[in-house]
C-alpha positions in Angstrom: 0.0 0.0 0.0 1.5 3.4 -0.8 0.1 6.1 1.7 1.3 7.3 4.9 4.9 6.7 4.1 4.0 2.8 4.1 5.1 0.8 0.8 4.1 -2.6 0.3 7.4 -4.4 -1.3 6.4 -8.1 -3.3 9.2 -10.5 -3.1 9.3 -13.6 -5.0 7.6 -15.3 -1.8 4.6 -13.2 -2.3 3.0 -14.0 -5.5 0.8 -11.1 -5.6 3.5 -9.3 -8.1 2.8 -7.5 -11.3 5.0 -5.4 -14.3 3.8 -2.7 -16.4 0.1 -3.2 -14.8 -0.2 -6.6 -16.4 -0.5 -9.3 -13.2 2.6 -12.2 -13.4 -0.3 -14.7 -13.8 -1.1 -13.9 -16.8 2.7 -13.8 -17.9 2.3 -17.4 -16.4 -0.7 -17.9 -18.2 1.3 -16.5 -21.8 4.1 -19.0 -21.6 1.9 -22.1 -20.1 -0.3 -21.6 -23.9 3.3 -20.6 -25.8 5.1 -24.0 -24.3 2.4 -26.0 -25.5 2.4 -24.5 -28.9 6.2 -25.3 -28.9 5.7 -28.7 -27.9 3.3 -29.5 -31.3 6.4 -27.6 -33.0 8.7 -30.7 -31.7 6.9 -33.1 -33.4 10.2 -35.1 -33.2 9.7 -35.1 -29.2 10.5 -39.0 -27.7 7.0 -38.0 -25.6 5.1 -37.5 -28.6 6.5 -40.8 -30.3 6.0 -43.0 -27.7 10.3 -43.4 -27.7 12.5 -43.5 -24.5 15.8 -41.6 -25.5 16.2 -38.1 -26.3 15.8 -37.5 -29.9 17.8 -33.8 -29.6 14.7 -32.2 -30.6 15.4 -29.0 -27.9 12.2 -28.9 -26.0 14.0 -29.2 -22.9 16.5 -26.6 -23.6 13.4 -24.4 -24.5 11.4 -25.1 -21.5 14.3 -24.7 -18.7 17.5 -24.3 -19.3 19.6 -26.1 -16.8 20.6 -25.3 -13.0 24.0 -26.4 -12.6 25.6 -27.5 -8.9 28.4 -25.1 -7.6 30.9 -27.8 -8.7 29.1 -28.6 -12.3 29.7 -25.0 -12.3 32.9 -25.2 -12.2 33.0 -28.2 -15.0 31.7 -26.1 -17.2 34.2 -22.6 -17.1 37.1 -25.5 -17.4 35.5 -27.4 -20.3 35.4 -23.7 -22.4 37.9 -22.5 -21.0 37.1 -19.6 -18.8 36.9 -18.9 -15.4 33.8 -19.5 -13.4 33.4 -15.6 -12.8 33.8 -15.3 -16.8 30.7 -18.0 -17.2 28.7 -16.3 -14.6 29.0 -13.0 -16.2 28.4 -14.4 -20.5 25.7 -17.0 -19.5 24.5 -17.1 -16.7 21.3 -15.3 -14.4 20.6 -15.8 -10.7 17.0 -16.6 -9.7 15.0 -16.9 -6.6 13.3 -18.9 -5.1 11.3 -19.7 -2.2 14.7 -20.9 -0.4 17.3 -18.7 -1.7 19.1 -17.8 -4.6 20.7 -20.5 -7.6 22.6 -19.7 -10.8 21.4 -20.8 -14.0 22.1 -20.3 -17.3 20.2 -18.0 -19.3 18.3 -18.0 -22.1 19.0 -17.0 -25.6 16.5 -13.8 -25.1 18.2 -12.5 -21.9 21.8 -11.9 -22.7 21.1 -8.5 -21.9 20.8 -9.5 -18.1 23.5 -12.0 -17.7 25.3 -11.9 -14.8 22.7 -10.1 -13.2 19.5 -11.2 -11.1 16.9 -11.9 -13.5 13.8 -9.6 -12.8 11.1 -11.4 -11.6 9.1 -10.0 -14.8 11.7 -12.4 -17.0 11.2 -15.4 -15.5 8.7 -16.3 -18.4 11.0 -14.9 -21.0 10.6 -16.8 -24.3 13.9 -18.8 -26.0 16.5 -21.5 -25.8 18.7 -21.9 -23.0 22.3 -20.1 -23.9 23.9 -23.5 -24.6 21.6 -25.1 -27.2 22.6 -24.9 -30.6 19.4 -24.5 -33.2 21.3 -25.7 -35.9 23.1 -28.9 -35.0 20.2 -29.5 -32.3 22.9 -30.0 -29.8 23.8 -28.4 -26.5 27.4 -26.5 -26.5 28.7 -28.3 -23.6 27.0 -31.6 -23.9 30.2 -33.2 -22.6 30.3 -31.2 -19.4 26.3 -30.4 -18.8 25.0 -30.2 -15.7 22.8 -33.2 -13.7 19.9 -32.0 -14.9 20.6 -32.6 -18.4 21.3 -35.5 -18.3 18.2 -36.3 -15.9 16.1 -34.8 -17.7 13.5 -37.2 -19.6 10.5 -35.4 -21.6 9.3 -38.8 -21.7 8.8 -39.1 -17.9 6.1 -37.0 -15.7 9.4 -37.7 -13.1 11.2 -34.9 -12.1 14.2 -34.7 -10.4 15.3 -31.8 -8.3 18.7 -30.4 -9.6 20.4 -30.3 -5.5 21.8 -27.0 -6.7 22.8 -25.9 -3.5 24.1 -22.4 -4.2 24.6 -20.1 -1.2 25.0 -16.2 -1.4 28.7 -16.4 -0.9 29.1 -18.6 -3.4 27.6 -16.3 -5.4 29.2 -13.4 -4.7 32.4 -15.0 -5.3 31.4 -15.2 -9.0 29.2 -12.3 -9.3 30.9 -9.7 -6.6 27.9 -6.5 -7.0 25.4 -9.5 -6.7 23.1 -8.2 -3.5 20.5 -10.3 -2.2 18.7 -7.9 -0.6 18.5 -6.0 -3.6 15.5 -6.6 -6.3 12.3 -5.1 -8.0 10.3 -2.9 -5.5 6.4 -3.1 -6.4 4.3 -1.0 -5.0 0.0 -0.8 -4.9 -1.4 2.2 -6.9 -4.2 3.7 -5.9 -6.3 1.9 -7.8 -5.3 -1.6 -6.4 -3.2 -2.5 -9.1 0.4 -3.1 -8.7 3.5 -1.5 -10.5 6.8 -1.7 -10.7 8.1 1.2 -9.2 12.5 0.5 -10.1 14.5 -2.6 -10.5 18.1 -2.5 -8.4 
């Protein structure tokens, strides 16, 4: 509520959060209907031919890219090359979530945020992860990819959790101006809907 000095702040543990005027659940709602027009797109999909192995068709890739472990972090900056601060700051995003904050790699869309926080907003951002390659069908570092690559089965209703267990000074350590206390501040208009009033 803004009024009285008093402003209402929506964190990622309070769903009640909306950008530009337009409420997250319809964002939600938007990629829920844009995923399933994907998924008819990947016709070649093991689910949608009844196969059990991974037919590269990059539905996956679309649908989440992958949350690597601190140390399948690590795999991955020495299988390219880099440092693990380089390959936080080129292709990967932090996110939130009800328990804290993980890395993840980004999608092809937000490469204009990487090695930021991704706004709540972008969570539903449309796109390959930042490793899948649309013209060989193939992820870039399919010899070092994280657990949840190699777990994942579209196939299967069974999901595994990735056991990412990131803490904020591991963090930090790869993305120094990282602050976890920082994020979007949204505030309640006077006509009850909610805005975003400046991203940190």
């Amino acid at each position: 509520m803004v009024g009285a000095g008093i402003v209402t702040t929506y964190t990622m543990n309070n769903p009640l959060r909306m950008f530009g005027g337009i409420d997250i659940s319809i964002r939600r709602a938007e990629h829920r209907a844009y995923l399933a027009e994907e998924e008819e797109k990947h016709s070649e999909r093991a689910r949608n031919n009844g196969l059990k192995s991974c037919q590269r068709c990059g539905f996956c890739c679309l649908k989440q890219p992958c949350v690597p472990s601190p140390t399948e972090f690590n795999t991955v900056a020495d299988y390219l090359d880099i440092t693990p601060r380089e390959l936080a700051r080129k292709y990967a995003v932090v996110n939130e979530e009800k328990n804290g904050f993980y890395l993840l790699w980004a999608r092809e869309t937000q490469t204009d945020i990487v090695g930021r926080a991704l706004p709540y907003y972008r969570t539903y951002d449309r796109g390959y992860c930042i490793f899948f390659d649309k013209e060989y069908h193939a992820c870039k570092i399919h010899q070092a990819r994280p657990k949840t690559a190699k777990t994942t089965k579209c196939w299967s209703d069974k999901t595994e959790l990735s056991g990412a267990c990131w803490t904020t000074d591991r963090i930090k350590a790869l993305l120094p101006d990282f602050n976890p206390n920082a994020g979007d501040l949204y505030v309640v208009n006077g006509n009850g809907t909610v805005s975003l009033l400046r991203i940190f």
